[in-house]
N, C-alpha and C positions, 0 to 999 in steps of 0.2 A: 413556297417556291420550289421548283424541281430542282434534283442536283446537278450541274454541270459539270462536278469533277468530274475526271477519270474513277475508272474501277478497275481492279485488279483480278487478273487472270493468274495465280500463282506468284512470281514476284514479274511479271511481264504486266505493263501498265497499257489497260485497252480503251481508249477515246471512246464514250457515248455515243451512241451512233444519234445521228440528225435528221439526216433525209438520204437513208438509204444506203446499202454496202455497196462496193465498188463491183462494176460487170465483173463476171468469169468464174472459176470453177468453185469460190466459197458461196455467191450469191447460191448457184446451182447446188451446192449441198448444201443448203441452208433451206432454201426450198426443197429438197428431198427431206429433209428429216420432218418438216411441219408437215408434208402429205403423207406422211406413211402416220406419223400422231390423227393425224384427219382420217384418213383413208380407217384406221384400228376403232375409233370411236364410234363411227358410222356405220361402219360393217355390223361391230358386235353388235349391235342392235338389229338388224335383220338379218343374220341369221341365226340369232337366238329363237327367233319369230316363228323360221323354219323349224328348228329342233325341239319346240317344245310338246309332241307329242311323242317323239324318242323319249324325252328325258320325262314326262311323267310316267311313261310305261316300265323304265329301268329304274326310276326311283321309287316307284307304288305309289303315287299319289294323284289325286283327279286332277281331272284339265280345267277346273277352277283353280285349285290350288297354284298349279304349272303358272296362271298368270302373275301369279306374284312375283316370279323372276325377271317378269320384263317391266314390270311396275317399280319393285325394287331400284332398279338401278334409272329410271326416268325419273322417281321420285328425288333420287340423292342427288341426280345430275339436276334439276330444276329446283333442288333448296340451295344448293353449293353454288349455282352459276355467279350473280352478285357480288357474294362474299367474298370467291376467291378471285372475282376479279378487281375488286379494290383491295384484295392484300399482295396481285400483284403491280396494283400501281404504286407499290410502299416497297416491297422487295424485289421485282424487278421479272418481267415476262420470263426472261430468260431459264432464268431459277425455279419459277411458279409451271412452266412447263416441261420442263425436266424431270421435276416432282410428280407431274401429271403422268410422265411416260412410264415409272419406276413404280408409283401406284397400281397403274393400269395392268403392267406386264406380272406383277406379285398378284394381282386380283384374279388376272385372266388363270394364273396356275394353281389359286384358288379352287376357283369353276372347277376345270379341268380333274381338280383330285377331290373333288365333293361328295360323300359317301353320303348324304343328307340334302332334303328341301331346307330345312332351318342353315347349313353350312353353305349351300348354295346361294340363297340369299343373300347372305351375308355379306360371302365373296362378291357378287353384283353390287353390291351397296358401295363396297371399296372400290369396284372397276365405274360405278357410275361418278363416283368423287373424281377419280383420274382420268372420265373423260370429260366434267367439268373445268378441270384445269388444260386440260388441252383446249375446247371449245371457246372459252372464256377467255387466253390471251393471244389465240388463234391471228385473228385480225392485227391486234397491235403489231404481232411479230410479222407479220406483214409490212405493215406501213414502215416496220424498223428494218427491213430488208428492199423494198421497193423503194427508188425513189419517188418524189411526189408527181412527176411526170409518167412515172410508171405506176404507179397503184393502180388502178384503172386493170391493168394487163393481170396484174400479178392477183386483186380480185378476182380477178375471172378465171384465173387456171384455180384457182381454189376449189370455186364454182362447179368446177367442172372435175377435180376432185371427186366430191362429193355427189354429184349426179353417175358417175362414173360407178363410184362405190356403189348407189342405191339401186344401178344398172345389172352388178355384177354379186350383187349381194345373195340375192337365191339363187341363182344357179352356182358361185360358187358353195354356197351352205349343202346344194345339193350333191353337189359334185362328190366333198368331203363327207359327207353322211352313207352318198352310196360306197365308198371306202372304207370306213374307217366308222366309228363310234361317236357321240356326241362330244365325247370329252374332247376330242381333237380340234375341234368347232373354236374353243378356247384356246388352245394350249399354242394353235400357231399366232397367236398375240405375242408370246414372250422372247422367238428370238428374234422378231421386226421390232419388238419396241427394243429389244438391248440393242440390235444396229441403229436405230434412231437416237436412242439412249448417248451412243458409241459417237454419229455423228454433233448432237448439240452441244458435244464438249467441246469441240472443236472449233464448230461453226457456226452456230446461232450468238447474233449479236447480242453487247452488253448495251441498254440502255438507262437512261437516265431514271432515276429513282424521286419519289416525293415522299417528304421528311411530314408525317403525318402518325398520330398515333393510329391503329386498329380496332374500328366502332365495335366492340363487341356484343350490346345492347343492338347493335344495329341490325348485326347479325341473324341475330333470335331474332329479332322481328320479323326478319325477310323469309329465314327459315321457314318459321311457321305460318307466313303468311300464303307463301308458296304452295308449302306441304299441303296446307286445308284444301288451295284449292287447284290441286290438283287429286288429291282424294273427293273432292267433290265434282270434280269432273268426271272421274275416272267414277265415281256411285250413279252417275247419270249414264254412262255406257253400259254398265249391269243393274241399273235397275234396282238400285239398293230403296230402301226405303226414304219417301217423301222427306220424313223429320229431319233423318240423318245427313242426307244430301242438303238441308236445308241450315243445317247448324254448322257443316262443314265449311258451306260457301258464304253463310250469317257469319264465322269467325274471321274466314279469311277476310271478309269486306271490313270489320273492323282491327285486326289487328295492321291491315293493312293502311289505313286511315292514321293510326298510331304511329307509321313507320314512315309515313310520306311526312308527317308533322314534323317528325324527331329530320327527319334529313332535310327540311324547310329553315330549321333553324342552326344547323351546322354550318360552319365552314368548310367543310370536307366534307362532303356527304358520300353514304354509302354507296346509295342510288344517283348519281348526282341529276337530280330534278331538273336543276339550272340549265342543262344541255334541253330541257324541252321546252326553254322561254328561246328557243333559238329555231325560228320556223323552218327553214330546211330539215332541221333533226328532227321536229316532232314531225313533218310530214311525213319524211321519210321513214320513221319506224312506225307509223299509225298505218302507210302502204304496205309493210311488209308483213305487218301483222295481221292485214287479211288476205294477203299474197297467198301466207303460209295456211291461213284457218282453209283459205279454196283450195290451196293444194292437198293440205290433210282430208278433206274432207271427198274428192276428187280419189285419193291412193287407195282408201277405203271403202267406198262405194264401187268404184271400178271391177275389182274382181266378182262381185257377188251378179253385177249387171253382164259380165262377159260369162261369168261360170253357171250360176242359177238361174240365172233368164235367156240367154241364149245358149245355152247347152252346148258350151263352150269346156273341151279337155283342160285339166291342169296345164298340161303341157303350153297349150294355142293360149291358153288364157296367161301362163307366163311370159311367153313371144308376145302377145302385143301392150303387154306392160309395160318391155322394154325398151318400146317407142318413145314414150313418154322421156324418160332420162338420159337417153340415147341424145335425143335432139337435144336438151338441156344442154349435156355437155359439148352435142358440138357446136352450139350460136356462143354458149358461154365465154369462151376466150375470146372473141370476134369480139364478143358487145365490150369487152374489159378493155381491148385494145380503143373501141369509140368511143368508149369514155373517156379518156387519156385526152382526146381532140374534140369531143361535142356535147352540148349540154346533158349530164344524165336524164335530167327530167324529160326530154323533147324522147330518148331513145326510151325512157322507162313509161312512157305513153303508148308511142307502137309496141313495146312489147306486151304489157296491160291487153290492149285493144286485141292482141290476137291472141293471146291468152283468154280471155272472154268470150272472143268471137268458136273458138274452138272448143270450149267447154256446150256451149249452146247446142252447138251442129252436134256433139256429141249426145245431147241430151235428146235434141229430136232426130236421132239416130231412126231409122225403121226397124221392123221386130225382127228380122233376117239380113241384117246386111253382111256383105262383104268382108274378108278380112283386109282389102285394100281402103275401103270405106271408111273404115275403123283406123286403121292406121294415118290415114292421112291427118286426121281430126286430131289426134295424140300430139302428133308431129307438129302441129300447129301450135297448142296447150304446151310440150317442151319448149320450142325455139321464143314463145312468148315470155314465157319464166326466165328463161336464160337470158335475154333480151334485156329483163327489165334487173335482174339478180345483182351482177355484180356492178354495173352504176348508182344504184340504189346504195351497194353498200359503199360505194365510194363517194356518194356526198353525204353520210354517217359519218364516217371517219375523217373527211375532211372537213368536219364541221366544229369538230372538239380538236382543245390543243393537244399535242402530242403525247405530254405526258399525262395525258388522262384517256389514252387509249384503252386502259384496260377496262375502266372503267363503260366505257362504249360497246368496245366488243362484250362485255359482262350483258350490257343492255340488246344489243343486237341478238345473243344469242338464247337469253331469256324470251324475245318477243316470236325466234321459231319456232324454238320448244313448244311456248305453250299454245301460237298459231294450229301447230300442229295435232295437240292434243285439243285443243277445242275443237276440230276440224270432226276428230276420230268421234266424239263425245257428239257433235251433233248428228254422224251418220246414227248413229244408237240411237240417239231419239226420232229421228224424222221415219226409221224403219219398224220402231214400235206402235208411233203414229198412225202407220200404214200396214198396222200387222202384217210384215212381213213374212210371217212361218204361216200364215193364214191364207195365202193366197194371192197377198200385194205387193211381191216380192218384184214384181216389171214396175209398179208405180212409185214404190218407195225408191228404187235406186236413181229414176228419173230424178223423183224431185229432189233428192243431194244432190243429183250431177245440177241441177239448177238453181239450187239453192249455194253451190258450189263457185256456178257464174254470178249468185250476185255478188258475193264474195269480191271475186275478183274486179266486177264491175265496180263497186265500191271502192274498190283502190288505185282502180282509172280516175273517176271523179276527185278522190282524195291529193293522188300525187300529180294530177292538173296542175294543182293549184303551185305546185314548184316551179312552173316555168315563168311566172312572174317575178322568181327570185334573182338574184347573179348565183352566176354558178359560183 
């Protein structure tokens, strides 16, 4: 059973929060300190993306090598998610992301003073840990800051956080590169996470804590089960050898098998399974995890179809990227506020439908079109996603009990990750498929932009079936 006492703030005694802090200016620093954690997590990852032909050229190493930096820290962020978000349902969101911020900012100054690919690394490994911990109790500290008539809202400015960030991501990366050196790329993480750092002591709520030991068996399972297969993904995007890709995803499917048994049979489970005999939840994340595989596979396909087949600038080809996230973020807060007042599943339908419907138009684009042409089709693909995004995660979260939020968000943010990374992992195959350096560089990008829409299509059909539920 969760704990009900109070907890202590120094010798000042602070009430559990329930359902939500009070309006006014804590709630609002409270929400700034979780979006600039959000905003740090999200960034570093795209514009590392950008910098890493700086950083193999000043550090002598091949743009093979270079990918290990952004591997690195996706690997440690998709073994840690899990773990450390059932150790924050034991010590407490609050704590488990403040540790996330303090990691992250020591990681980032890392990078930033990294004389070496092996020290660089490294530092990535510990910056992917602390944006695990920000990712993983993300949500909860939500639902422990909105109340339950507002999550819906406060979802969705998240939402659009994050689309915001993914908007602003290269051209800030660029912005700073035409300035200044890679290492700057990093180094502005440490004094946004110390003012975040600065605000969470303050202002992010104490919640309730559950009196459970820490599966450490459970752990390693999840670890390693994770790791394979994402190494086995990631051997499928380069082409690694048949056997090896083959033993990688052969272990993960059995260690995985081993970890779902062991959390079958617990009372506390690490993963907790039990939230997927609860059909709103399993619908709900079985949608989102092809939400994300269409959208990865959609972020990656896209530029080679605007820049190598329509003989499209860097430049133009980064302007109508921006499309895409731009609209995201602005349906995003709109649809958070409708879910507050209508069933998500009814509004995570139309956004589905024009999400698909706009992937398609995109696909059977003509071989010259317009850059009005193009953008409208984008435009349709964001406000769909954003549409369906943050109601989607609001009957997630409101589907498990409170104090097993972290556990949730842990599960929520595991299912985009690797959406996302299988997304990336099928554009690599469908473009070798279609020998793409060979000449079928216009038919391979189609068929991910369609393979893209069944994706999504798929998660129309799938999160249908919610509206026979109560909300």
């Amino acid at each position: 059973m969760p704990d009900t006492s109070s907890v202590t703030q120094g010798t000042r005694p602070v009430e559990s929060v329930q359902d939500g802090m009070p309006a006014g200016w804590p709630r609002i620093f409270a929400v700034a300190t979780i979006t600039i954690g959000l905003s740090m997590s999200v960034l570093a990852n795209s514009m590392t993306n950008l910098a890493l032909p700086y950083i193999a050229h000043d550090l002598a190493i091949t743009a093979e090598s270079s990918i290990w930096i952004v591997n690195a820290s996706q690997i440690a962020l998709m073994v840690c998610l899990l773990p450390i978000a059932a150790l924050a349902d034991i010590i407490g969101y609050r704590r488990v992301y403040r540790v996330g911020l303090a990691l992250f900012c020591l990681a980032s100054l890392g990078c930033a003073l990294a004389p070496s690919l092996p020290w660089l690394i490294a530092a990535r490994v510990f910056q992917g840990l602390g944006g695990a911990a920000l990712m993983s109790v993300q949500p909860a500290l939500v639902r422990a800051i909105y109340p339950r008539n507002m999550l819906g809202r406060g979802l969705g400015f998240n939402t659009t956080v994050v689309a915001t960030s993914l908007a602003a991501g290269p051209s800030l990366g660029a912005a700073v590169l035409t300035l200044a050196s890679w290492p700057v790329l990093f180094a502005v993480y440490v004094p946004l996470g110390i003012i975040a750092f600065a605000l969470s002591e303050r202002f992010l709520p104490h919640t309730t804590h559950v009196h459970r030991p820490f599966d450490v068996l459970s752990a390693i399972l999840s670890g390693f089960t994770f790791g394979l297969l994402i190494f086995g993904i990631d051997g499928i995007a380069h082409s690694h050898r048949p056997a090896l890709i083959a033993a990688e995803l052969g272990g993960a499917a059995v260690l995985g098998v081993l970890f779902v048994r062991r959390q079958l049979r617990l009372a506390d489970p690490m993963m907790p399974v039990d939230m997927f005999k609860r059909p709103i939840f399993a619908l709900s994340i079985s949608t989102g995890s092809c939400t994300f595989t269409a959208q990865g596979l959609a972020f990656v396909s896209l530029p080679f179809l605007f820049h190598t087949v329509m003989g499209k600038s860097a430049t133009d080809t980064g302007i109508l990227l921006t499309a895409w996230p731009l609209a995201l973020a602005s349906v995003a807060p709109i649809a958070g506020r409708l879910s507050d007042r209508y069933h998500a599943g009814v509004l995570g339908a139309i956004g589905l439908t024009t999400m698909t419907a706009g992937l398609v138009l995109i696909a059977m684009l003509p071989a010259n079109p317009s850059t009005a042409d193009i953008m409208w089709r984008l435009v349709l693909c964001g406000a769909g996603f954003g549409l369906f995004s943050a109601p989607n995660n609001r009957l997630m979260m409101n589907a498990v009990p409170r104090e097993r939020s972290g556990s949730a968000g842990g599960i929520i943010a595991t299912a985009r990750t690797l959406g996302q990374t299988m997304g990336a992992a099928l554009v690599a195959l469908v473009f070798g498929l279609f020998d793409f350096s060979g000449g079928g560089a216009a038919d391979a990008a189609k068929a991910a932009l369609w393979l893209s829409a069944a994706f999504a299509g798929s998660a129309l059909v799938i999160g249908s079936f919610r509206l026979r539920l109560q909300r």
